[in-house]
N, C-alpha and C positions, 0 to 999 in steps of 0.2 A: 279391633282397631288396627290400623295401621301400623307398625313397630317401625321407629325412625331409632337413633341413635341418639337424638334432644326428644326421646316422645314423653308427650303430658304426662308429668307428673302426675302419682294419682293426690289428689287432697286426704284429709283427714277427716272423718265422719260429717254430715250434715252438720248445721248448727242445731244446737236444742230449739232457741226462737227465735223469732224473725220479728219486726216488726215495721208497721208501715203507717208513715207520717204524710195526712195530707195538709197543704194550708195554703200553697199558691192556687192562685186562678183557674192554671189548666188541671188540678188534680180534679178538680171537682165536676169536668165536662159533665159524666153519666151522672151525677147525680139527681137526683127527687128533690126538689124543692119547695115546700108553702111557706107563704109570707114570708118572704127572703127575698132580698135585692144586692147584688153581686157589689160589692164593697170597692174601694180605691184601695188597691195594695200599694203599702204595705199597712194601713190603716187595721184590714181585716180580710176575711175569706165573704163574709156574709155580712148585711145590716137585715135587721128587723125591719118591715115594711112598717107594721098594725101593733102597737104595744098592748094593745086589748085582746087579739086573738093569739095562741102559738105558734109559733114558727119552727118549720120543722122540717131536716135535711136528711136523709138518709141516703146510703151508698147505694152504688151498685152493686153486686156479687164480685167478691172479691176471692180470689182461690188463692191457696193458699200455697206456699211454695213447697212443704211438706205434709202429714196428717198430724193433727194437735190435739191437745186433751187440755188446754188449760189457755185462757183468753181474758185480758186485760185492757181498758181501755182506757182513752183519755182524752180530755177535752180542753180548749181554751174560748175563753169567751169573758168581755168585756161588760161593765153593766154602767152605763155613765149616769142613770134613773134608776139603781137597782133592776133587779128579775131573775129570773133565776135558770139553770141548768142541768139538767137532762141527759142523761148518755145511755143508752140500749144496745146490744146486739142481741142477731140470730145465730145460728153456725149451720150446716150444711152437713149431716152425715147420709150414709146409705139410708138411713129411714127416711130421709128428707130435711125437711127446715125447720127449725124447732118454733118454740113460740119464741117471741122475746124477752129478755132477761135484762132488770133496770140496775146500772152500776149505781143507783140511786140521784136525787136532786142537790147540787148543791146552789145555796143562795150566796151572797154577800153578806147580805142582812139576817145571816144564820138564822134564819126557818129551814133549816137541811135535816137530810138524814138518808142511811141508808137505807133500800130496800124491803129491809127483811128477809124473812125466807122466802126462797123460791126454792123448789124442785119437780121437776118432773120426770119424763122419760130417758129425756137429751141430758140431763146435766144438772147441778144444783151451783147456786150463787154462796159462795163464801167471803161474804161479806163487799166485798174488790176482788172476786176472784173469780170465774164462771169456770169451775170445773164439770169436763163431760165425764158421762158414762162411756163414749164410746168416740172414737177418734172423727173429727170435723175437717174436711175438705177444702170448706168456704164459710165466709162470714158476711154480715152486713152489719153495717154501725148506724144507729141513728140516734142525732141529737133533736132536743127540743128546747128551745128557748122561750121563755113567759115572762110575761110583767113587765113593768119599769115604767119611769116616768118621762125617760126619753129609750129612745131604741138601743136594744144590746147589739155588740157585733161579735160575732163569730169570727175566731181567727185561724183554731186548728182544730183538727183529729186524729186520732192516734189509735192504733191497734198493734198488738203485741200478743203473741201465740208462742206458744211451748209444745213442744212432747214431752211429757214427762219422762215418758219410759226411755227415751234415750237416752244411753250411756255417756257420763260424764267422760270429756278426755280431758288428760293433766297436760298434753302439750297446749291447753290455752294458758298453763301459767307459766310456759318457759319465756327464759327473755332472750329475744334477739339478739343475733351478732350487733356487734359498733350501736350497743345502747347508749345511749346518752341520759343521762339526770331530766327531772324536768320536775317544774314546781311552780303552782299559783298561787295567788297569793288570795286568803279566805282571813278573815280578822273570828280569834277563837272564842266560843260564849260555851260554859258548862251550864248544863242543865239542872248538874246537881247542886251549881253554888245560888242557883234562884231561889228567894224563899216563900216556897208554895208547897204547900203539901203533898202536890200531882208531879211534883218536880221528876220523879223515876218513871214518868208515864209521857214525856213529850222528848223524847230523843229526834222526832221528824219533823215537829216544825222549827226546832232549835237548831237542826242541820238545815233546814229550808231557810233560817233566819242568818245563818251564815253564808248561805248561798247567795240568799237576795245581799249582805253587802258587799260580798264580791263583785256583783253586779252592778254596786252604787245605789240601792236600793235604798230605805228606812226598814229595819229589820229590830224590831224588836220582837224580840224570843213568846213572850206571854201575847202580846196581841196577835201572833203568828199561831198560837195552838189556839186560841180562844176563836179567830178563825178556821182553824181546821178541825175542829171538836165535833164529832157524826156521832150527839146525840142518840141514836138510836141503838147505836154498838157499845155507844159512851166508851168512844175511844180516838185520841187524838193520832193515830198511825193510819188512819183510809188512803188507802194510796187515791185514790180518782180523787177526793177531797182536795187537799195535798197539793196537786198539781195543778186544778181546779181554781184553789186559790192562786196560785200563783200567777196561771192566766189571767187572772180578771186581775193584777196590779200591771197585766200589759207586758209581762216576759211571758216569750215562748215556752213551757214544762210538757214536758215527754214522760210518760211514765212507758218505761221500756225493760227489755230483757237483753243483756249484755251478754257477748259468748267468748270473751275477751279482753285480756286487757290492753290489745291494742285496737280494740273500739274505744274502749275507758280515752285512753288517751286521746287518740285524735279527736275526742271530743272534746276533753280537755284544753286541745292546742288550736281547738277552732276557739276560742275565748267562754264555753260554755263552762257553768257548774256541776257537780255531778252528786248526787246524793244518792248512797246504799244501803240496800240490807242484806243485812249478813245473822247468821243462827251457828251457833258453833255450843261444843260442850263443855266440858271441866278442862282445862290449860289446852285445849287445840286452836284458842289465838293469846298468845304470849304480848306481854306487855299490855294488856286492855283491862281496864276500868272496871271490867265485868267479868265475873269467872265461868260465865256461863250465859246464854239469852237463846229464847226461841224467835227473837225475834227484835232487830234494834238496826239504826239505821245512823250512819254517819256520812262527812263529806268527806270527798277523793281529793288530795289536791297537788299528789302526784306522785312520782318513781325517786329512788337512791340510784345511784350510779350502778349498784348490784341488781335493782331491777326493785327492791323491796318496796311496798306502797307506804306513804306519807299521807297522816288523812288527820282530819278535822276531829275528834271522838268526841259528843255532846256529855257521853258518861265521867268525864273526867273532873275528879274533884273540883276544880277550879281553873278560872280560863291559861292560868301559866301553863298548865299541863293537858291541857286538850291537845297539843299536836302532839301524834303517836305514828311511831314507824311500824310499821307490822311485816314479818317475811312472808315475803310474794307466795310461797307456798301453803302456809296456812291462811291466810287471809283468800286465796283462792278458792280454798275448801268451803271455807264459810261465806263466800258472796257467790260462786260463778258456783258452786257442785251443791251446796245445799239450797240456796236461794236461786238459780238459775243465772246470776247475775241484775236482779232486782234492779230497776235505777231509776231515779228522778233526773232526766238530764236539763238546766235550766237555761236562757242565754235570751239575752236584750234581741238578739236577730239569729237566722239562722244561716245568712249570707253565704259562711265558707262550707256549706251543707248542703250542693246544689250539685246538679249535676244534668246534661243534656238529655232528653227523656224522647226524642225523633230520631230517626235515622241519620238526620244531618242536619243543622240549623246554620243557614248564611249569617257572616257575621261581617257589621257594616263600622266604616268607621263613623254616620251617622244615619238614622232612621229614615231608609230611603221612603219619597212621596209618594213614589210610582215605579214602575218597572223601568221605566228609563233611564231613573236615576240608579239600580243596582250595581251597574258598571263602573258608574264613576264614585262610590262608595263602599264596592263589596271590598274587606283586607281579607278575609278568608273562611274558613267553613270547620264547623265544631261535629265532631262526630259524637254518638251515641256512646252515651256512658263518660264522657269528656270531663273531666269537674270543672266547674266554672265558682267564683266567686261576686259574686253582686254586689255592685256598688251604689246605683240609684234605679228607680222607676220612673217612666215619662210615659203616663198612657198606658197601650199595649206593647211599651217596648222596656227592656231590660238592656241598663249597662253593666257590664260586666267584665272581668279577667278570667282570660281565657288561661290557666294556672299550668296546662300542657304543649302549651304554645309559649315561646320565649323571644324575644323582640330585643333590638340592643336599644338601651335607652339616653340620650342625647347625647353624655358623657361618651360616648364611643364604645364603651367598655364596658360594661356591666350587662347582662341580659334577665330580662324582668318580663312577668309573664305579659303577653298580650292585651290590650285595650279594646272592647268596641260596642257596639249594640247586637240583640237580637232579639226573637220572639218570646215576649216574657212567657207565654205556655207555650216555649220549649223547653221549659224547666221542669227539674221536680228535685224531689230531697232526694238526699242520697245518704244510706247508711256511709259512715267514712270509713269504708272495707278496701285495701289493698286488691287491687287487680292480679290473678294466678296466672290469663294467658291473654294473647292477642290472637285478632282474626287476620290469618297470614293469606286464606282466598280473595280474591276482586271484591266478591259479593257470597252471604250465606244465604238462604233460602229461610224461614224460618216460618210458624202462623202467625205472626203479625207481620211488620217490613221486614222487609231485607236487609243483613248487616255488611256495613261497606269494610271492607278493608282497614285496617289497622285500630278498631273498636277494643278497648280491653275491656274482659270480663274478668268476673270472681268464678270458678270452679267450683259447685255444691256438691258432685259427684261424679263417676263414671259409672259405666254399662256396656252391656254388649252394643248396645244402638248408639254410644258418642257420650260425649260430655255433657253434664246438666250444667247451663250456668245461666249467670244472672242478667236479668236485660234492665234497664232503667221500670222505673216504677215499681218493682218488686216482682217481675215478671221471669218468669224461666225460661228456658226452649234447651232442645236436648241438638247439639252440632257434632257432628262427626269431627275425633282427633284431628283427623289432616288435616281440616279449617284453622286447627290452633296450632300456635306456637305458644312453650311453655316462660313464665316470667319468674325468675330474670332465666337469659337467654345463657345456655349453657355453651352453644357451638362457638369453635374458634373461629378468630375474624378470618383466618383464608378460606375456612367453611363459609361464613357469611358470608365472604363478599361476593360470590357465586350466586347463592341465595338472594342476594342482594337485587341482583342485575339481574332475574330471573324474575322477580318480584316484579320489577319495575316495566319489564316485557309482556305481562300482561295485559298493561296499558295501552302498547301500540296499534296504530290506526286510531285510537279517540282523539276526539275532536278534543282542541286545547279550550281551555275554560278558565279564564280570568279570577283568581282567587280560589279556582276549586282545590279541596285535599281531603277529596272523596272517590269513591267508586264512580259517581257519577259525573264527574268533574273533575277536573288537573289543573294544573299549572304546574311554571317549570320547579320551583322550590316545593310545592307540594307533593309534585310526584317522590323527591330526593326524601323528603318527611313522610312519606307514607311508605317508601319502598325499605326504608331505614326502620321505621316503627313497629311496621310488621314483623321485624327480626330483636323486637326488645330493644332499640337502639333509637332514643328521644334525641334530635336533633331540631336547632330551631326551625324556625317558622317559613321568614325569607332568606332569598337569596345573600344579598348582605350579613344577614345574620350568620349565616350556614358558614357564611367564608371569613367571619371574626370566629366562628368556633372552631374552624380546620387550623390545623396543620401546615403548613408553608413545606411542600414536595419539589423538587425538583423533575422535569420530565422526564429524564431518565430513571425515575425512581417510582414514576407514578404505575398505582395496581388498579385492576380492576374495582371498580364501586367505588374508585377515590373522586373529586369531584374535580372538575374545570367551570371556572367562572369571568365573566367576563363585565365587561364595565365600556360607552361612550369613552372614546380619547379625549373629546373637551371635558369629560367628567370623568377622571380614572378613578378617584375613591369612594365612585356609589357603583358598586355592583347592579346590574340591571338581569344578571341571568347564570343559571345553574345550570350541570349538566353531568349525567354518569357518565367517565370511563367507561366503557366497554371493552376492553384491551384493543392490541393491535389496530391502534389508529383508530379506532372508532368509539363514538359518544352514543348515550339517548336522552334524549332530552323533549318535552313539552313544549311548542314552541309558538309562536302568532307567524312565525316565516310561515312556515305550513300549514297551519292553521289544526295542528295534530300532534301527536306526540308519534316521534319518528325513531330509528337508528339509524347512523349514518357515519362517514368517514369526518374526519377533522377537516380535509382538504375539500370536501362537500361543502360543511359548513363554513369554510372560513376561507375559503382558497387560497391555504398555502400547508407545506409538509409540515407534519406533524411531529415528527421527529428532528427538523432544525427549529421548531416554536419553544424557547424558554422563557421560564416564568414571569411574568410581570410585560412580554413583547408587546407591540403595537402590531395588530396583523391586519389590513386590511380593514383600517378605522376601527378595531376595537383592543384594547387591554385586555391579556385575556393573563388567568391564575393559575396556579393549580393547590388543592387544599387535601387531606387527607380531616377522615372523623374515624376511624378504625385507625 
């Protein structure tokens, strides 16, 4: 690699699992479809065509981000006529594709059950659990849906993979600098003040039953095990079950493998539920109901100011005493080092759980008709790996906020993320993992698209050949150091603003592009938002905004990469335009005069000396500013 003086960090080991949530539109391009008809989102993924024959959806080959030895799945699916549910996968090792392996059926109308045994060459089923003989490369998932009196819908699928043999690290349970507290709110039910005799045997639908009424749900505890009861194991803990149920009352449930407790959280903080298991032995979690379990599952419902978890415990005498603080370090042991991070993550939508899965997706202030209208509705352009927030469906088009783009909103003052539409399959989920670097080249190279400039990714690993990181959809590619800058941004800003303006010179000569803030595309506030972005440095969107976020400089005081903006003299307090410093008299800027993005003298652009123009002048019909963001 490259050695810089900011050079990439290296990360901390791979994650142990990964898991990959499909249930929008575009996740399911490649897949295999019978008797299935593509659903109105956000209704479903799938409707049943034929309630008399199966319907049945299988993936494409899915590779895996690392090699696994241990695969979980999950399904969500609606039954408004009863019918029931199906989930399989294959996996991929050097021997080839194995057979497939049933997480078993579950009904509504509990006619369920797991499996059974399966083993063969590849691997044996333990119960919800496909453990290999020998490490899997790729996977395929397929569901099947039968019966009912009117058609089932299919809404998600879910795959979750492990190495076992990776080493646990204990930096997942440190807590970050300027943690803050955080706490939802879960209404508390003990399992053991129920009187049934199974009362010590349903700890997971009783944290399911407090998850559904955090959600606003009807949760009652006994109808929630009496549902999830897998007969066959005669045992109410099946995780596919579990979440299965939960699907069909029409919330989203993930049955997933967490490597984190600041995944725990951000799931948390997107409005989701979260239910665990944890296995620990004689006093290795203090203060718990239990002195000991191989195996027992509660809800998460958040952090102490120390960082310490705050959780739901269904084991607890009675509901006064079901909330239990546990320290973040044993409680680590036992959910994230011996259980992997086990989790049922639950939530009415998956809205703040999206994220841009194209190289670029135009983003309209409404759904343009035709190509002629993009002009006069394009506000700007979402790069890859972007997080977005969904607010409604119309058709094939998603509205959304744009949650890395910041807009000031009418108040004058406040800056609030972006509004607009775009291509509902430009989306896809996104684990909610903090981004380690940005793409500081124009453009990467990669096997699938090109990545444009200022993309953050997560860091899974380095090599002699570049950094492994992550691409939307759960994709990887290996980019050489010098494509990245590392986050957050270590170099000081007279290092940046160098960086800065060097950045933004790789631009020049392209044609200017209305709304663009891509590689492929500029404008003038886009160029300043990507030249700035690439260096760790989020500024907002437009021109206007950039110049409510600067700094009031005087010209005599202005540095390189500070900015100058300009504004109509009949209108001096709408900004119409941005532009970098270059030092000594000279700007770059994106521009429609040229129809390019140039460098040039002040007295080019504005025909007058640059050094008698102070702040706020009138120079030749325009207001021009000056702002600093460094």
């Amino acid at each position: 690699m490259t050695a810089r003086t900011d050079s990439l960090a290296l990360p901390g080991p791979l994650p142990r699992s990964w898991t990959v949530v499909h249930f929008l539109p575009g996740d399911f391009t490649d897949a295999s479809v019978k008797n299935l008809a593509p659903a109105a989102f956000p209704e479903g993924a799938f409707r049943v065509e034929d309630s008399s024959r199966p319907a049945v959806l299988t993936s494409p080959e899915l590779a895996s981000v690392f090699p696994f030895d241990n695969l979980l799945l999950s399904a969500d699916a609606v039954f408004p006529g009863g019918g029931a549910l199906e989930a399989e996968a294959q996996v991929k090792t050097k021997a080839g594709w194995s057979p497939w392996f049933s997480f078993g059926s579950f009904s509504p109308a509990r006619t369920r059950g797991s499996a059974g045994a399966q083993e063969n060459d590849f691997g044996r089923m333990d119960v919800d659990i496909l453990r290999l003989k020998a490490k899997a490369s790729a996977l395929r998932y397929r569901v099947t849906l039968t019966g009912g009196s009117e058609p089932p819908v299919l809404r998600l699928a879910a795959a979750s993979y492990t190495d076992s043999t990776a080493p646990y690290d204990p930096s997942a349970a440190a807590v970050p600098a300027r943690f803050k507290p955080f706490k939802a709110q879960l209404p508390p039910c003990s399992q053991m003040a129920l009187q049934v005799n199974y009362s010590g045997d349903i700890c997971s639908p009783v944290s399911m039953s407090m998850a559904f009424a955090g959600l606003g749900l009807k949760a009652d505890p006994l109808e929630t095990a009496a549902a999830v009861l897998d007969p066959a194991a005669n045992i109410y803990g099946n995780w596919f079950f579990n979440t299965a149920h939960a699907g069909a009352r029409g919330v989203y449930a993930i049955l997933t493998r967490l490597n984190s407790f600041d995944e725990l959280r951000h799931f948390l903080e997107a409005g989701a539920a979260v239910v665990v298991s944890v296995t620990f032995g004689p006093d290795e979690l203090k203060n718990s109901p239990l002195k000991k379990t191989k195996g027992h599952l509660m809800a998460v419902t958040g952090f102490t100011a120390k960082g310490d978890v705050i959780v739901n415990d269904p084991a607890a005498p009675d509901d006064k005493t079901v909330e239990r603080i546990y320290k973040r370090s044993e409680f680590a042991a036992a959910w994230l080092k011996n259980k992997y991070g086990t989790s049922y993550v639950l939530a009415r939508d998956l809205n703040r759980l999206l994220a841009v899965k194209s190289g670029m997706a135009e983003f309209y202030s409404m759904p343009p008709a035709d190509g002629a209208e993009r002009g006069k509705l394009i506000e700007s352009q979402l790069l890859a790996n972007e997080r977005v927030e969904l607010l409604e469906v119309a058709g094939t088009w998603a509205r959304a906020r744009a949650v890395e783009q910041t807009s000031l909103k009418s108040d004058g003052r406040t800056l609030a993320p972006y509004e607009g539409w775009l291509p509902l399959d430009a989306l896809t989920f996104s684990l909610p993992l903090p981004p380690t670097a940005v793409v500081r080249s124009k453009t990467v190279k990669t096997d699938g698209a090109d990545v444009s400039m200022g993309v953050k990714v997560r860091v899974l690993g380095t090599g002699a050949a570049g950094a492994r990181v992550l691409l939307p959809g759960g994709e990887t590619a290996v980019l050489q150091a010098k494509h990245l800058n590392p986050l957050p941004q270590p170099a000081k800003p007279e290092t940046l603003r160098a960086r800065i303006l060097d950045t933004a010179r790789l631009f020049l000569g392209d044609k200017y592009y209305w709304g663009g803030r891509s590689a492929w595309g500029i404008d003038c506030s886009g160029l300043v938002n990507l030249a700035y972005r690439a260096w760790g440095l989020d500024v907002p969107r437009n021109a206007g905004d950039q110049y409510a976020a600067s700094r009031r400089v005087p010209n005599g005081e202005l540095k390189p990469a500070d900015l100058i903006f300009s504004a109509d003299a009949a209108k001096p307090g709408l900004i119409t335009h941005v532009m970098l410093y270059s030092g000594a008299g000279k700007l770059i800027e994106a521009t429609g005069d040229s129809n390019s993005v140039r460098e040039v003298s002040f007295k080019e652009k504005f025909g007058a000396d640059f050094a008698k123009v102070k702040h706020g002048a009138l120079v030749n019909g325009k207001k021009v500013f000056f702002g600093r963001i460094l």
